[in-house]
C-alpha positions in Angstrom: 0.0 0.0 0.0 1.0 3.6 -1.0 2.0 6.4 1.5 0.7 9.6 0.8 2.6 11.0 3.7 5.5 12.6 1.4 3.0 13.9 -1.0 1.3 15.4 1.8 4.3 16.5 2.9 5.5 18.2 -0.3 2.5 20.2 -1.1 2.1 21.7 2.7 6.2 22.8 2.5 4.8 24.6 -0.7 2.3 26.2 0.6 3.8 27.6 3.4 6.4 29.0 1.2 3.6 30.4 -1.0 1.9 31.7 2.4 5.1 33.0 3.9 5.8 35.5 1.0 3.2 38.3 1.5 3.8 37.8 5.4 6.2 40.5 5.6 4.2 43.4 3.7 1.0 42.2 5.7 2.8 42.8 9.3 3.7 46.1 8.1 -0.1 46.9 6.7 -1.7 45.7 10.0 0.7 46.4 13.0 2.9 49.0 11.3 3.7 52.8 11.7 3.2 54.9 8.7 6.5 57.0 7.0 6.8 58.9 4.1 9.5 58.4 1.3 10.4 60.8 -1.5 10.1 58.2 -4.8 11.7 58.1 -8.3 9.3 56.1 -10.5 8.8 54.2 -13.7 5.8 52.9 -15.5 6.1 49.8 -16.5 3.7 46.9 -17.0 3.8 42.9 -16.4 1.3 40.9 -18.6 0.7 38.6 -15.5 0.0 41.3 -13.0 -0.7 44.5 -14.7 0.1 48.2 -14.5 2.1 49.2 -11.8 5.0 52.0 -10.7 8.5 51.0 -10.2 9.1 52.8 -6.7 13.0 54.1 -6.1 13.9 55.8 -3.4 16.4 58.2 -2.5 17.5 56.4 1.0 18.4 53.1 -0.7 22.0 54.9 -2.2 24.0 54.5 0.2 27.5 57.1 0.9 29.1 54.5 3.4 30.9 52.2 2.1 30.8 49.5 4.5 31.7 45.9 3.2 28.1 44.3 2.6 27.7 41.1 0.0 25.1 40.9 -2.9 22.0 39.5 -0.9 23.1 40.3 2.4 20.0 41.5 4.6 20.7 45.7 5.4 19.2 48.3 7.5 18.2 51.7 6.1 18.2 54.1 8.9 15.3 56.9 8.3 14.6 59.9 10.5 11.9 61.9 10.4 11.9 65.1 8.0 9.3 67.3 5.6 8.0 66.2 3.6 9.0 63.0 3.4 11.5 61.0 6.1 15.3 61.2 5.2 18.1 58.4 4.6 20.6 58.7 7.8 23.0 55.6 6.7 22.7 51.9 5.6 24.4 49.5 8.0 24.2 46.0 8.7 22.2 45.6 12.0 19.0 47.9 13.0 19.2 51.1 15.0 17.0 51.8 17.9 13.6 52.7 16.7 12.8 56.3 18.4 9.4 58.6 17.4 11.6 60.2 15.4 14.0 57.8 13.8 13.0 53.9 12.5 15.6 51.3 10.3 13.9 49.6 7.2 15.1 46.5 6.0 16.5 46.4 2.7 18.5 43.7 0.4 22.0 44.8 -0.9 22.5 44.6 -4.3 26.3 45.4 -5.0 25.4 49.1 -5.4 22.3 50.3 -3.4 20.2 49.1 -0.4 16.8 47.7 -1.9 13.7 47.6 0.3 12.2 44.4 0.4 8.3 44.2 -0.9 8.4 47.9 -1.6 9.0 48.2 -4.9 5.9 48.3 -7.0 2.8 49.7 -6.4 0.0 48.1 -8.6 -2.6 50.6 -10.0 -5.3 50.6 -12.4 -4.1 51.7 -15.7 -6.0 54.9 -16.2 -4.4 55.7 -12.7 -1.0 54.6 -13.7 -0.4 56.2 -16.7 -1.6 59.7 -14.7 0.9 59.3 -12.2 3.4 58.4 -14.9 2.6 61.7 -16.3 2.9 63.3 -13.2 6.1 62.3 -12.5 7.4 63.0 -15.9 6.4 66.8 -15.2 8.1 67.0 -11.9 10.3 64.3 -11.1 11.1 65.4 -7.6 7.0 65.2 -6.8 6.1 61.9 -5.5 5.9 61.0 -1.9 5.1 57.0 -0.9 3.7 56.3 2.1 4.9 53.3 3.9 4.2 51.3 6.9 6.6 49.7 8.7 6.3 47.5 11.5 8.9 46.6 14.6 10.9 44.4 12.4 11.5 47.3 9.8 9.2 45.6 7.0 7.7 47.7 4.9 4.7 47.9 2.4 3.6 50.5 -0.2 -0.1 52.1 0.7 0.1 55.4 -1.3 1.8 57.3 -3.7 1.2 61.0 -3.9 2.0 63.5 -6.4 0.8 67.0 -5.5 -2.5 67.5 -4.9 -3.1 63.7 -6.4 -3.0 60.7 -3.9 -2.6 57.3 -6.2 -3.5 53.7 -4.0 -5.7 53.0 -1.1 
């Protein structure tokens, strides 16, 4: 007689992995504080997923040099600033969090600090190509708001462009 135990096995492992993915950006979305990043972004489009900006931000280039491998798990520290929070250094362990300060954790990759599941913000394509054009007129214009939660994950819930306020 057959064991389905390792079948069984396999597909829960998968799963979990499947499940363990969004986990990150959801702690951010439901225990999270919420910060404010100036952005640099592209329009681009995925025939699986849609329209959606590219989100770059200013605090993932990083002045310090410090010896950090392509992969290795980084800490952006932020402090708070108008209009939008500013990039205090990248290092490779977290800083206290304060009111006024918080680290976000990023992914280095051999030239910049890239923050995990922050990325791309999906948007319907009317939407989209508005902000797109918005940001082509003032590229200096959009603001992302963030949350972040105690373990410095973070997750897109806004972008805003003047007067216009693209997302949830």
């Amino acid at each position: 007689m057959r064991s389905w135990w390792p079948v069984i096995a396999v597909v829960v492992l998968q799963l979990g992995a499947l499940a363990f993915m969004p986990l990150r950006s959801a702690s951010a979305i439901a225990s999270g504080r919420e910060i404010t990043l100036a952005t640099e972004a592209v329009d681009p489009f995925d025939p699986l997923a849609g329209r959606y900006v590219v989100l770059r931000y200013g605090v993932e280039r990083s002045e310090r040099r410090e010896a950090f491998g392509i992969g290795d798990t980084v800490w952006i520290a932020v402090e708070r600033s108008e209009p939008a929070w500013r990039g205090l250094r990248v290092t490779s362990s977290p800083e206290r969090t304060l009111a006024t300060r918080v680290s976000l954790r990023a992914t280095w990759n051999g030239t910049r600090a890239v923050l995990e599941n922050a990325g791309r913000l999906y948007l319907p394509e009317d939407e989209c190509l508005a902000a797109d054009e918005l940001l082509r007129a003032d590229p200096n214009a959009g603001l992302v708001d963030l949350a972040v939660d105690e373990h410095g994950n973070v997750s897109p819930l806004r972008l805003r462009i003047g007067e216009r306020v693209f997302g949830s």
